[in-house]
N, C-alpha and C positions, 0 to 999 in steps of 0.2 A: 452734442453730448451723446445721443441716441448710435452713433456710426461709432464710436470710440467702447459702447458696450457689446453692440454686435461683433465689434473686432476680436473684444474678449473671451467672447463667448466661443466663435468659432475657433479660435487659437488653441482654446479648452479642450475641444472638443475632436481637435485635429492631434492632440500633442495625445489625450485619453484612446484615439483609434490606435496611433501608432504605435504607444505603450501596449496596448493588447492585441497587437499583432508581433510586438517581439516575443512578448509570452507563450504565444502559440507557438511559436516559430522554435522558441528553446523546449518547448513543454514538444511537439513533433520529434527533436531533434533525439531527444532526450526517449523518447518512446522508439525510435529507430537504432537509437543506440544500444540498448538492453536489448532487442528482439534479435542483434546480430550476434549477440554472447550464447555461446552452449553453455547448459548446467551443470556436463561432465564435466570434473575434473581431472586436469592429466597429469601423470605422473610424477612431477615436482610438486602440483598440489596436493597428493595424495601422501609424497613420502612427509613432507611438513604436517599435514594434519595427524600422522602417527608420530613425528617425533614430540616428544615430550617438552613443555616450552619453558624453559629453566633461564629467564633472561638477566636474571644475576651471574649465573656461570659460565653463559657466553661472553660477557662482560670482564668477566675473570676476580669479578666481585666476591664472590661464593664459592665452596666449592659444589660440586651440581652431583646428582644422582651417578650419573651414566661413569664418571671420573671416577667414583665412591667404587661403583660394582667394578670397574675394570683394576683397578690396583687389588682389588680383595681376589679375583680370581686368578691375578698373578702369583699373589704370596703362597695359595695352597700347590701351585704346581712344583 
């Protein structure tokens, strides 16, 4: 009976090492991943963070700002 707890225990104990060595291994991975990203953003991120994000009227749900001012400066020409 005593050889049938020792089994469990070490099973435990080998299944608990392995579990926090994947941890590390995704938590490393995971910290080499970010440090290979720069914070600049380039050019396609910069024109999207200035356009205006109207995602009803990309949709064609709504009609959207940018649609509104472009017919109005048509009409006064």
């Amino acid at each position: 009976m005593m050889d049938n707890a020792s089994t469990s225990a070490q099973r435990i104990r080998i299944g608990l090492t392995g579990l926090a060595f994947a941890f590390l291994l995704v938590l490393l991975g995971s910290v080499i991943s970010r440090s290979g990203s720069d914070d600049t953003p380039n050019a396609v991120d910069q024109a999207a963070m200035n356009e205006p994000s109207e995602p009803l009227a990309e949709l064609g749900v709504a009609p959207g700002a940018s649609n509104t001012q472009a017919d109005n400066s048509s009409e006064t020409e």
